[in-house]
TORNU-608448 format. One line per field, with one value per residue (C-alpha): x, y, z. Coordinates in Angstrom, 3 decimals, always signed. Example, Ala and Ser with C-alpha at 12.3 -4.5 7.8 and 13.67 -1.06 7.14 Angstrom:
px = [+12.300  +13.670]
py = [-4.500  -1.060]
pz = [+7.800  +7.140]
This chain:
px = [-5.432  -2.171  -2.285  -0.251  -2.551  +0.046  +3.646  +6.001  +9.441  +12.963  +14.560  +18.369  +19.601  +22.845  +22.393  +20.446  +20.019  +18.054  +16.305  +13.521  +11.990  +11.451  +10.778  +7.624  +6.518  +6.284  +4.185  +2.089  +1.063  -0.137  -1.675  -3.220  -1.368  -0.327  +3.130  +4.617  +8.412  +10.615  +14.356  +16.418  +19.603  +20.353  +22.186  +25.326  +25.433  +22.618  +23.985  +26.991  +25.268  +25.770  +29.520  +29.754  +30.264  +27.028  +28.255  +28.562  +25.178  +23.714  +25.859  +25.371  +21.632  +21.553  +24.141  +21.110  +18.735  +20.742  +21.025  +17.024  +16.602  +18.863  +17.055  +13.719  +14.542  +15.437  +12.171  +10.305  +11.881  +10.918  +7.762  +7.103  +7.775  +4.988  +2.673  +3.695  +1.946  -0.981  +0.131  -0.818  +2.580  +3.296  +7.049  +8.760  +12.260  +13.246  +16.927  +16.081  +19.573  +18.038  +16.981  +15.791  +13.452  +12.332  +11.836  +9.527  +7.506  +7.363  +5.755  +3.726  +2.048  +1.816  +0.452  +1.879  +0.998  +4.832  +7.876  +10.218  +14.079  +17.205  +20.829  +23.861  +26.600  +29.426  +32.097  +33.697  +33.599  +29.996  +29.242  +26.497  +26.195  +23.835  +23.021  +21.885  +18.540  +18.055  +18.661  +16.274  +14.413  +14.389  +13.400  +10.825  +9.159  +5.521  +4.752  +6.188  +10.012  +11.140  +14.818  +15.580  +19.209  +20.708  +19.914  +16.226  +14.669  +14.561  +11.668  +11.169  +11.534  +9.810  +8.471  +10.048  +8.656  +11.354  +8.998  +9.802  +6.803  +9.254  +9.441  +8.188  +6.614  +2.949  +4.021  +6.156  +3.447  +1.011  +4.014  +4.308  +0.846  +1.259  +4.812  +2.805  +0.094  +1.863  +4.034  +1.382  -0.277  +2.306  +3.154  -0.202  -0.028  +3.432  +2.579  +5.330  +5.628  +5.243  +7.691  +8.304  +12.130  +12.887  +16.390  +17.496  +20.408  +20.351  +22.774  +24.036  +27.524  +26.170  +24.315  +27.879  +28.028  +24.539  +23.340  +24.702  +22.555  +23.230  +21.470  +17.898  +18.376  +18.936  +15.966  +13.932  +14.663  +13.720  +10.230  +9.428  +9.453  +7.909  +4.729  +5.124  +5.102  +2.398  -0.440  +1.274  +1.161  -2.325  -3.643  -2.217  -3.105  +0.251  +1.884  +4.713  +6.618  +6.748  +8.887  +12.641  +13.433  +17.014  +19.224  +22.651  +23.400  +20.944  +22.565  +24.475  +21.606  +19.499  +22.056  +21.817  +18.117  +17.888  +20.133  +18.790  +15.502  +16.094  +14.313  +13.125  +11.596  +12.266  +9.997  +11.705  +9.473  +10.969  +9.639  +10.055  +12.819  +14.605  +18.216  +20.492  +17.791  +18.256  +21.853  +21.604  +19.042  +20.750  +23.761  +21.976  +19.537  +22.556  +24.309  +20.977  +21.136  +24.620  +24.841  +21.786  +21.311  +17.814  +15.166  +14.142  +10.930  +10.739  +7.058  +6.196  +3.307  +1.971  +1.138  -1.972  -3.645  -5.338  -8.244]
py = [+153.370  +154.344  +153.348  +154.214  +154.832  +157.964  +157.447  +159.805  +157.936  +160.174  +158.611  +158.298  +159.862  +158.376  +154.596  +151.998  +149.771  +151.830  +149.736  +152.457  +151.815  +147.797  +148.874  +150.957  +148.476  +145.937  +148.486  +149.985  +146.443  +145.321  +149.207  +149.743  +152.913  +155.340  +156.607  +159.646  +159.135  +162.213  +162.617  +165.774  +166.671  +169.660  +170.606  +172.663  +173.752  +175.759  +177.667  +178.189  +179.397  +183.340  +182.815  +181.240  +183.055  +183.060  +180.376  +178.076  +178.261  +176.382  +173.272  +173.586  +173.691  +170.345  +168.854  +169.971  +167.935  +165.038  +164.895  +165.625  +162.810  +160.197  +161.078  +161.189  +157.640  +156.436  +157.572  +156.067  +152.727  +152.936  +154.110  +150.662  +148.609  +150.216  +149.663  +145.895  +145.316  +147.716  +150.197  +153.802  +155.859  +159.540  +160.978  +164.581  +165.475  +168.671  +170.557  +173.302  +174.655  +174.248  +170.644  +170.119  +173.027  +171.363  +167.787  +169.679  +171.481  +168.297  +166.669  +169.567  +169.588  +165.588  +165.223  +161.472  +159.567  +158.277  +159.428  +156.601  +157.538  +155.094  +155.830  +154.213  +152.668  +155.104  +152.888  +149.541  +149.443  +149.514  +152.733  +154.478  +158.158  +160.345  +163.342  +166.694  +165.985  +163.272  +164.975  +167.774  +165.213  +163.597  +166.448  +168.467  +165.903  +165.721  +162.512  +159.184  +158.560  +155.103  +155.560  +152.368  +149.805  +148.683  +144.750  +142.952  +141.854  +138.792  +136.314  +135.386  +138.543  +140.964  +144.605  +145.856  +148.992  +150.256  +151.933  +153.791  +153.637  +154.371  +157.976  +160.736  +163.067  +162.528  +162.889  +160.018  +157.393  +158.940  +158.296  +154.740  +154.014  +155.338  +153.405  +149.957  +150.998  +151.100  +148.209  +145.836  +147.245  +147.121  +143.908  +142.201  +143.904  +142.633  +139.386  +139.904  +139.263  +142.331  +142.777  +145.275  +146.419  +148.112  +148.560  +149.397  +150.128  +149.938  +152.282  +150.286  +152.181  +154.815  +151.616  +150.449  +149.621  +150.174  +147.386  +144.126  +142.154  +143.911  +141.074  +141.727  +145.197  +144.675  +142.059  +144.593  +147.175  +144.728  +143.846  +147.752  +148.357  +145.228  +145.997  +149.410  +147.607  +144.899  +147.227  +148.417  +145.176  +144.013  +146.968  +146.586  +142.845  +141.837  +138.879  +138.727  +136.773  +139.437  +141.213  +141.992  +143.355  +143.917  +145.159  +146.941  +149.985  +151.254  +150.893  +147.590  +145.463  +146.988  +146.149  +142.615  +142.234  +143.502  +140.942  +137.617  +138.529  +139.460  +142.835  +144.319  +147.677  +149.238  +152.067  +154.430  +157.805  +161.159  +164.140  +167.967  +168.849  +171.828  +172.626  +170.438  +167.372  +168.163  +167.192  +163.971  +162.866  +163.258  +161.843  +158.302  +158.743  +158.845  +155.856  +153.934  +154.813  +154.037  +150.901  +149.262  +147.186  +147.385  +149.991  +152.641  +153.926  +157.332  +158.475  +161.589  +162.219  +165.524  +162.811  +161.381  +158.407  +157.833  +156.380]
pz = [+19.608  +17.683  +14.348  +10.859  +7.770  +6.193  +5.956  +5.041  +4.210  +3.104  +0.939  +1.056  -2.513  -1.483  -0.668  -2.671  -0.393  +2.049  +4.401  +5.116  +2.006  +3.121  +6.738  +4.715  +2.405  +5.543  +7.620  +4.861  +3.671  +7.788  +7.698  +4.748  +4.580  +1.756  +1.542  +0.311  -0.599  -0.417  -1.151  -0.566  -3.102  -3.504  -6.404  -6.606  -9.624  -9.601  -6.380  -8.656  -12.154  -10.914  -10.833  -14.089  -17.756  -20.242  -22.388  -19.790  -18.419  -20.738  -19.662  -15.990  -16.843  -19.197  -16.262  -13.570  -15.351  -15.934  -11.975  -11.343  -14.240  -12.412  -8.573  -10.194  -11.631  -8.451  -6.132  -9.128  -8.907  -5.585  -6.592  -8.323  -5.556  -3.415  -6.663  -7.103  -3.783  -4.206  -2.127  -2.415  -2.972  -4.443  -4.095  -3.982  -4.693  -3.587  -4.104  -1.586  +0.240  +3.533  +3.507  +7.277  +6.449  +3.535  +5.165  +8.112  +4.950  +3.585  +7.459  +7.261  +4.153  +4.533  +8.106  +8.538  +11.350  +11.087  +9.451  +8.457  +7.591  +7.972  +9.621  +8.675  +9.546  +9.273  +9.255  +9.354  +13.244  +12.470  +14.723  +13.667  +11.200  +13.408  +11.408  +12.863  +10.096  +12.540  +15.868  +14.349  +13.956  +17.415  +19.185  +16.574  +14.501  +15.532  +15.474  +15.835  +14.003  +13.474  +12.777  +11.083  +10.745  +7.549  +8.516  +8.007  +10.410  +12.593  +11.196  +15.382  +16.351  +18.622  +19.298  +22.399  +25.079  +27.482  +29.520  +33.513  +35.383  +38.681  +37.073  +39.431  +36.188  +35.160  +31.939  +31.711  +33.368  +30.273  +27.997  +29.165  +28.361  +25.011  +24.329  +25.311  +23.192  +20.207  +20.914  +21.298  +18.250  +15.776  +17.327  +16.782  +13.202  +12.190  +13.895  +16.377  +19.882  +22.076  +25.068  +27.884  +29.308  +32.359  +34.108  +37.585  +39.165  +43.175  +44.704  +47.289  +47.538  +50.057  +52.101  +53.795  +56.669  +57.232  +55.371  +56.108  +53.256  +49.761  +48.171  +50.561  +49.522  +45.527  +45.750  +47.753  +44.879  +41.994  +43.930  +44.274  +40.372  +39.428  +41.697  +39.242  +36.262  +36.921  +36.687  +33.645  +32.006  +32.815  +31.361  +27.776  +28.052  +28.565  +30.824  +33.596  +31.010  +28.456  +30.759  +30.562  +34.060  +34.473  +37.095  +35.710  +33.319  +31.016  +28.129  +28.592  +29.677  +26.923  +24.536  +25.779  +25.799  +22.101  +21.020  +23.266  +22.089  +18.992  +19.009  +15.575  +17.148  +20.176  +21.215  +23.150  +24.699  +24.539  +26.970  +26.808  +29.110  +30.495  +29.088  +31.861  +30.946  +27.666  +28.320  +29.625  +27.735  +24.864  +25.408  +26.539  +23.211  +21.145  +22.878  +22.711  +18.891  +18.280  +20.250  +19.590  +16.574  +16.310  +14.280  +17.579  +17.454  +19.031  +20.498  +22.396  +24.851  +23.050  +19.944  +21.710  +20.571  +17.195  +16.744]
């Protein structure tokens, strides 16, 4: 069974209201999980101090610590919240130029069971800052990343799978198992309804003039993946009615569902892939991410269950 005893949450230097920080004191309380806070700022001035006369050095050094003693301040505030509740919690700030590099040191040396870090909105038009620390992320973290959204949570909200059990790779039908695995688990921790999507999308432009019907056809389609995702269900414990099975784009009926049902989490799977899959992929992972308003947890089928 997936579970979440060690955290490992990055800390945005930049923004104090940084909902990862909530999203970890939520999940460490239902876990009983300890936490290790890090937050990456590297500091210019020290990249600088071989370009600068002798009797300046001295400056740039008391202006160096000034900045560690302000960021240091800050994880420790954060520090104290995790100890108000009685919550296990160390922190690291690191200044290193190469900060993905330190981050996957950091995952490393830590060995979470799920690394926690927020994205923002990057504008007004409240589209969404991906980073390439979270793409690097995406694809190379080794266990589970919950990328979470600067908004709390719905009190009646849910924990939602989208899950493909119409996929023709073993890998994916182990993935599935895996993605409803940890949705019903952190559901049932977080006292949340668990929930299942799946879309399809009938091609029935190619079907003219062959097939009279369309709507037989459609309804044919939409009977052949829910006998798929019956057994699916029943094995995770989970009813008919916790289904969302829609019929349209991907990522405008997902958009929909998250929003009618008022999705906190939605636990998406990611697979290896060759270069052209790679591609695709991507480009629907970072609509999913950008048009969603939800938290997305990503899971991979090399992470195995935990006992």
């Amino acid at each position: 069974m997936q579970t979440f005893k060690r955290l490992l949450v990055i800390v945005d230097p930049d923004n104090e209201a940084d909902y990862s920080v909530e999203r970890a004191i939520l999940l460490a309380f239902y876990y009983k999980a300890s936490v290790r806070l890090i937050m990456h700022k590297p500091n210019a001035q020290t990249q600088q101090d071989m370009l600068v006369r002798e009797r300046t050095r001295q400056l740039l050094a008391e202006q160096h610590q000034r900045v560690d003693e302000y960021y240091q301040s800050q994880l420790d505030k954060c520090l104290n919240r995790f100890s108000t509740q009685g919550i296990e919690a160390e922190a690291r700030l690191g200044h290193d130029k190469n900060g993905d590099a330190w981050i996957q040191a950091q995952i490393q040396d830590y060995q979470p069971d799920l690394v926690i870090k927020s994205i923002q909105d990057q504008s007004r038009l409240s589209r969404i800052l991906i980073t390439s620390t979270d793409w690097k992320l995406v694809t190379s973290c080794p266990c589970p990343l919950l990328l979470v959204k600067a908004q709390p949570w719905h009190d009646s909200g849910c924990i939602m799978a989208a899950v493909d059990p119409m996929h023709s790779k073993a890998q994916q039908s182990q993935l599935d198992h895996l993605l409803l695995n940890t949705t019903v688990n952190l559901a049932n921790r977080v006292q949340l309804n668990a929930k299942v999507f799946h879309s399809y999308l009938p091609d029935i432009s190619n079907m003219f003039p062959k097939v009279i019907n369309a709507d037989e056809y459609i309804q044919e389609i939409r009977q052949q993946h829910l006998q798929s995702l019956r057994p699916l269900l029943a094995e995770h414990g989970l009813q008919e009615d916790a289904l969302c099975l829609k019929r349209g784009n991907l990522i405008r009926t997902l958009s929909q569902v998250i929003r009618q049902e008022k999705v906190n989490i939605l636990v998406l799977g990611a697979l290896s892939r060759n270069f052209v899959e790679k591609a695709i992929i991507g480009s629907t992972a970072e609509k999913i991410l950008h048009d969603t308003s939800c938290d997305v947890l990503v899971m991979k089928h090399i992470t195995g269950s935990k006992a």
